[in-house]
C-alpha positions in Angstrom: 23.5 18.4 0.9 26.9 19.9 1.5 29.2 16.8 0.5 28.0 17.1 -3.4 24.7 15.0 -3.2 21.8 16.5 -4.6 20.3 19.0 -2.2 16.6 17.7 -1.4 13.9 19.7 -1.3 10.6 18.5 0.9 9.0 17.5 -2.0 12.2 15.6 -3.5 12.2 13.5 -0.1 8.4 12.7 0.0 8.9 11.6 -3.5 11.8 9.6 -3.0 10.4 8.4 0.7 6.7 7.2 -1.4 9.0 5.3 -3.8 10.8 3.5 -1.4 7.4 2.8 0.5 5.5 1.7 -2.4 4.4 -1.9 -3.5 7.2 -3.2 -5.6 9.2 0.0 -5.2 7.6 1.4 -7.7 4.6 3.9 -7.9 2.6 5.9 -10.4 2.5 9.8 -9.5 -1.5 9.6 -8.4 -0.1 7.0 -5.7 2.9 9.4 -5.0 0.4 12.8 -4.2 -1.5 9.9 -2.2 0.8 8.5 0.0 2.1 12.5 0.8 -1.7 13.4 1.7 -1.9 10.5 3.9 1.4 10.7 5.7 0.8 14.2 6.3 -2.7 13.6 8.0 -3.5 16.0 4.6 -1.0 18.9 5.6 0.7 18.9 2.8 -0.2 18.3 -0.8 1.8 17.7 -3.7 0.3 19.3 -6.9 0.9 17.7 -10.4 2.7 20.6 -11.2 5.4 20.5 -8.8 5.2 16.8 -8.6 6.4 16.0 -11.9 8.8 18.9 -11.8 10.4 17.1 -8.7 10.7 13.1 -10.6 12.3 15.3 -13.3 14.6 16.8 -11.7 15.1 13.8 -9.4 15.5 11.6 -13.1 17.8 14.1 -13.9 20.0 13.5 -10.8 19.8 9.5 -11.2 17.6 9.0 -8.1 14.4 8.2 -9.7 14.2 6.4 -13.4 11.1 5.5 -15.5 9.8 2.2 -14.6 8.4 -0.5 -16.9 4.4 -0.2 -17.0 3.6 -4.0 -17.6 2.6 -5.5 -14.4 -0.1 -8.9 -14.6 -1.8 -7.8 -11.1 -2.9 -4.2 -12.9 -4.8 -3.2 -15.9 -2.8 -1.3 -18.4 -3.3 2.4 -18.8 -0.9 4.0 -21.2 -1.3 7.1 -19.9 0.2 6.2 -16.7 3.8 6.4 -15.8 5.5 4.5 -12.9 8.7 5.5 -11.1 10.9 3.6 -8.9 14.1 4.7 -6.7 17.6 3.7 -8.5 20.3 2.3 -6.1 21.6 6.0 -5.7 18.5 7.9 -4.5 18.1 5.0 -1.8 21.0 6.2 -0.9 20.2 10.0 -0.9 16.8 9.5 0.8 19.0 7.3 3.4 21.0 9.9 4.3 18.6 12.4 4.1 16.2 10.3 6.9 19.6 9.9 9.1 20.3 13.4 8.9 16.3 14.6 9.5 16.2 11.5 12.6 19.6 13.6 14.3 17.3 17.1 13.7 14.2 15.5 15.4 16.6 13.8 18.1 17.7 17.8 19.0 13.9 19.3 18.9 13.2 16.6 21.5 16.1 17.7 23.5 15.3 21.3 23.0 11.8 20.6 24.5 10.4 21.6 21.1 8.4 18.2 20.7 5.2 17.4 22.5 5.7 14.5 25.1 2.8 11.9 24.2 0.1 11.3 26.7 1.2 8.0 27.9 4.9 9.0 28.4 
């Protein structure tokens, strides 16, 4: 992003969007690669590889931070790590969704978008 916010990459904003969609705003990267395959009917996949270099670079940024594992409603596994937004990448993925809603608005006015059956 041009105004000195972290540019997002696809990945960055699927991460950021299954954060901010997940139970308890937090998610463990398993869930993360999950929620991507489902929202993308399985069109796109996050690997582990470029998963976990996208939370670090997104931890690096401050949008994403290491969250506490201890939760009653789950058994412990201390090999998994949960991650939940910080105030500043709900902001980022905000803007980022405002900014992808005004590109979608100018497909659909472009006649790029397929008009749904019962329209």
């Amino acid at each position: 992003m041009a105004d000195g916010n972290p540019q997002l990459t696809p990945a960055a904003f699927q991460t950021l969007l299954a954060l901010a969609s997940g139970k308890g705003g937090r998610a463990h990267g398993y869930a993360i690669m999950g929620f991507v395959d489902e929202v993308s009917g399985g069109a796109d996949r996050l690997g582990p590889g470029t998963l976990y270099r996208t939370l670090a670079r997104l931890a690096a940024d401050g949008l994403v931070e290491e969250a506490p594992d201890a939760r009653e409603d789950q058994p412990h596994d201390s090999r998994r790590r949960y991650y939940r937004l910080t105030r500043a990448g709900r902001d980022v993925a905000a803007r980022e969704a405002e900014f992808l809603s005004r590109l979608v608005a100018v497909a659909g006015q472009a006649g790029l978008l397929k008009r749904s059956e019962s329209a």
